[in-house]
C-alpha positions in Angstrom: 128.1 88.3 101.8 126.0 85.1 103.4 123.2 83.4 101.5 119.7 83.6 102.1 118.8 80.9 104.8 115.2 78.4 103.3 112.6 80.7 104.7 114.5 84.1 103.6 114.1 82.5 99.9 110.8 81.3 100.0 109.6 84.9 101.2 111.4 86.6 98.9 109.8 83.9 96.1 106.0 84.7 97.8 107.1 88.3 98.1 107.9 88.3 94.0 105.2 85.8 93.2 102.8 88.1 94.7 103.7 91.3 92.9 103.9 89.2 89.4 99.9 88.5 90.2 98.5 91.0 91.6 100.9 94.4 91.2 101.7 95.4 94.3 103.5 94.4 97.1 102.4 91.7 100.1 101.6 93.4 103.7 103.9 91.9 106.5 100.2 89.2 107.0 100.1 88.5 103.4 103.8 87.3 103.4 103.2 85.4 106.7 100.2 83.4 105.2 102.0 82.8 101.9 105.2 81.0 104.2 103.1 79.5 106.3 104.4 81.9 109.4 101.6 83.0 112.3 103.7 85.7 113.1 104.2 89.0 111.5 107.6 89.6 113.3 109.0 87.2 112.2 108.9 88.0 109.1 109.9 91.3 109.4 112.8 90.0 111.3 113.5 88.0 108.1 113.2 91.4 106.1 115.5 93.0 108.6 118.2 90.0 107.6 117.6 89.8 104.2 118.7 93.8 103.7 121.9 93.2 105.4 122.5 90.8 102.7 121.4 92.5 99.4 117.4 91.5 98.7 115.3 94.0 99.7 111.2 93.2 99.8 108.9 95.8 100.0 105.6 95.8 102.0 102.6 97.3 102.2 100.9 98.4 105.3 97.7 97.6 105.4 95.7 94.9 103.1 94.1 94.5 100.3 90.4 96.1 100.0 88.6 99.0 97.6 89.2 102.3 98.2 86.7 104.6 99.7 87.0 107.0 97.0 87.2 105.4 93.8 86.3 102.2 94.3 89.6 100.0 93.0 91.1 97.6 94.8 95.0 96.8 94.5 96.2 100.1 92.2 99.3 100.7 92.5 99.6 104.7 94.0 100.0 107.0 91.3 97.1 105.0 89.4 95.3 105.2 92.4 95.7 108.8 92.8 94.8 109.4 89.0 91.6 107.6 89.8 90.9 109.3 92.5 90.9 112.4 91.0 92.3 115.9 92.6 92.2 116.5 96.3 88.9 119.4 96.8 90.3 122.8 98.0 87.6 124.9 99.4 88.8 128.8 99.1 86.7 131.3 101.2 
């Protein structure tokens, strides 16, 4: 098993650091911005590496902003689904 290269450990830091803050986990952008990267692919091909090796870094896929529904911003989902409420089934 190799080690993480400099910028594999500083997403995986930005990947954690961001979950620790805010409760949910970076889009591919949000990572990018946090390592200083302009391109989304390359961090995904980071992510891509780093699961050959062991750490695994989830994303999210889009960003952060309130839900149509319910209003909250940055739930994770089954709080955002409790907030939400049922799904409306019309019978006829």
């Amino acid at each position: 098993m190799s080690e993480l290269s400099g910028q594999q450990e500083r997403i995986l830091r930005a990947a954690r650091g961001f979950v620790a803050e805010r409760g949910v986990h970076p889009t591919m952008r949000e990572l990018a911005d946090a390592v200083g990267l302009s391109s989304t692919s390359t961090v995904a091909y980071h992510l891509r590496r780093m699961r050959e090796v062991g750490p695994v870094v989830e994303t999210r896929g889009r960003s952060l902003r309130p839900c149509p529904l319910c209003g909250a911003e940055a739930l994770p989902a089954e709080d955002h689904f409790e907030r939400a409420g049922p799904a409306s089934t019309e019978e006829e």
